[in-house]
C-alpha positions, 0 to 999 in steps of 0.5 A: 653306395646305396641303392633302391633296395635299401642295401649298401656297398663300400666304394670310392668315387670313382665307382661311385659315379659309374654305379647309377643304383648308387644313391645318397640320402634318403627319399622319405627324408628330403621333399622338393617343392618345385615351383613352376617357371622358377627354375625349378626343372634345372635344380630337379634334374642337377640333384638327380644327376648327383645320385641324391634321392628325395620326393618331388612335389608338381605342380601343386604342393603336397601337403601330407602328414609327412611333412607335419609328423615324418619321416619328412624331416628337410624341404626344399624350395625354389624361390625365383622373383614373383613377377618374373614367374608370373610373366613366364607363366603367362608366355609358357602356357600362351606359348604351348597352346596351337594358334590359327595356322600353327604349323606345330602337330597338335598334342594330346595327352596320354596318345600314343600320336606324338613323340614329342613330349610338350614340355621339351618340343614346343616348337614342334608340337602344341597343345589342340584342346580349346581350354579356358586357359587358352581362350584367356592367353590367346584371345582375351589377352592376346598373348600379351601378359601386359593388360592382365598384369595392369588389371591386376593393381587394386585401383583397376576397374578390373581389378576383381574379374583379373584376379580370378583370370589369374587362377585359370594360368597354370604355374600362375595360379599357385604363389610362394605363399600358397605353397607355403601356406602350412609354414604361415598360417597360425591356424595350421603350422602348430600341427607340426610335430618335433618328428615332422620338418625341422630344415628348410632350404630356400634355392633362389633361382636367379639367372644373374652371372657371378665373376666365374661364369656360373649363373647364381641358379647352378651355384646356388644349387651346387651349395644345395648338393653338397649340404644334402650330402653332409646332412646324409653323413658324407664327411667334407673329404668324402664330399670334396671327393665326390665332386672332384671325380665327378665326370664331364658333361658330354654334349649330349648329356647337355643338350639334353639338359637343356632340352629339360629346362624349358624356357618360353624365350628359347622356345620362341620363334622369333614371330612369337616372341612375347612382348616385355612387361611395361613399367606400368604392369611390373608395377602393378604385379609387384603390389598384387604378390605384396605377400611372396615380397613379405614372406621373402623378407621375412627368409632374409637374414636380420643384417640385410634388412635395410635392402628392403624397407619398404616390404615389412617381414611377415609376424607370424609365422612357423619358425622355420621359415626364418631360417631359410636362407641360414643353411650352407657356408657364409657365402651361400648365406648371404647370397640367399636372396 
């Protein structure tokens, strides 16, 4: 068992659980880049909940000298399909913003007035300030995702004006290959030292369910744990234990799990359910974050190539990045995306 302080105790399992100072792993070691409205909340709370210890970077990605020359060695990432997370930016970040009438307390960031912190009380509170980014979602899109996504195909009048609006949304404004960017770019990734990142960990966030009943986000990133677990020298017996005393999730530990990732469907109203994309918009969007399409194929393992013709891999790029979805068993590899 190892703690905060740096000094480490023998323990079973058991123990282990109901030791909170218990930790696996090292912080300096692990960075998770957590990529707004991809599911990355409920990945960042089920690593914390499995005692493991890392770094976190939100919203914006944190691109230090660790991660080139250590002690940052492995980074994880959540990767959810581009269009999606665009959308469910778009109608979060409408959805936070306080409307004429709104029955909701507005809420300041910083006051002692609310109790409510806004990520989880969207339904109770919302956010006053007449921002940018709410004057563009509430009145020059009308809360509709729809005509920005359709101004965002390159043949569009407007082409350029909503591109720009598109940096204004919060979650949005960053995509996978800005996060990224340092294991892309030919002019910056070489800087990457034999002591800097030598793993990482594309986590797909994909709700789909499996024959089990658990979405491929959780298993997904029960495969995750239990990798940092063996990476952190926990033999496969000392893991299958773990995970086999592991104690129930009461119902309150799990409305508060729920509570944490935050969804702007299940915190909707029924009056202020956002529309669904249209064909045309999910169109255009698709050809806009062409790049996240090719830097996703290039995390692809090489026998899945024929399930995406028409997105070629990305040529240049740091090595690494072609070994994303390579970690975990068999299973886990070839679910990767």
């Amino acid at each position: 068992c190892n703690n905060t302080k740096g000094s480490s105790t023998l323990v079973n399992a058991t123990q282990f659980w109901r030791r909170k100072a218990c930790k696996i792993g090292d912080a300096k070691s692990v960075q998770f880049f957590h990529l707004g409205k991809g599911g990355g909340s409920t990945i960042y709370f089920q690593l914390l909940d499995y005692h493991l210890v890392f770094e976190r970077s939100h919203p914006s990605p944190n691109f230090d000298s660790k991660l080139f020359k250590g002690p940052t060695t492995t980074l994880i990432f959540n990767i959810r399909d581009p269009v999606d997370r665009f959308v469910s930016a778009f109608n979060w970040r409408s959805l936070l913003y306080c409307r004429d009438g709104d029955k909701r307390k507005p809420y300041f960031k910083g006051k002692s007035n609310s109790r409510y912190p806004l990520h989880l009380y969207p339904d109770k509170v919302c956010l006053g300030a007449n921002k940018t980014e709410k004057i563009l979602l509430h009145e020059e899109y009308q809360s509709d995702p729809n005509p920005l996504g359709e101004a965002l195909c390159e043949d569009s009048p407007n082409f350029a004006y909503a591109s720009e609006k598109v940096k204004h949304i919060a979650h949005a404004r960053l995509s996978l290959n800005d996060w990224l960017s340092f294991l892309i770019d030919p002019d910056i990734y070489p800087a990457i030292t034999t002591t800097g990142i030598n793993k990482v960990m594309a986590i797909t966030t994909e709700p789909r369910v499996e024959n089990n009943n658990t979405s491929l986000l959780d298993w997904h990133t029960q495969q995750a744990i239990i990798e940092l677990y063996s990476d952190s020298g926990l033999s496969s017996d000392q893991i299958d234990d773990i995970m086999k005393h592991k104690p129930q999730v009461n119902a309150k530990s799990e409305k508060k799990s729920e509570m944490m990732t935050h969804s702007s469907i299940s915190s909707s109203t029924s009056k202020l359910t956002p529309p669904p994309l249209r064909t045309l918009g999910e169109c255009c969007l698709a050809r806009f974050f062409h790049d996240d399409y090719r830097l996703m194929k290039t995390m692809i393992l090489d026998d899945r190539e024929e399930n995406l013709t028409s997105v070629l891999p990305l040529a240049d790029v740091h090595s690494l990045v072609k070994t994303a979805c390579s970690w975990g068993n068999d299973e886990q590899r070839s679910s990767c995306m």
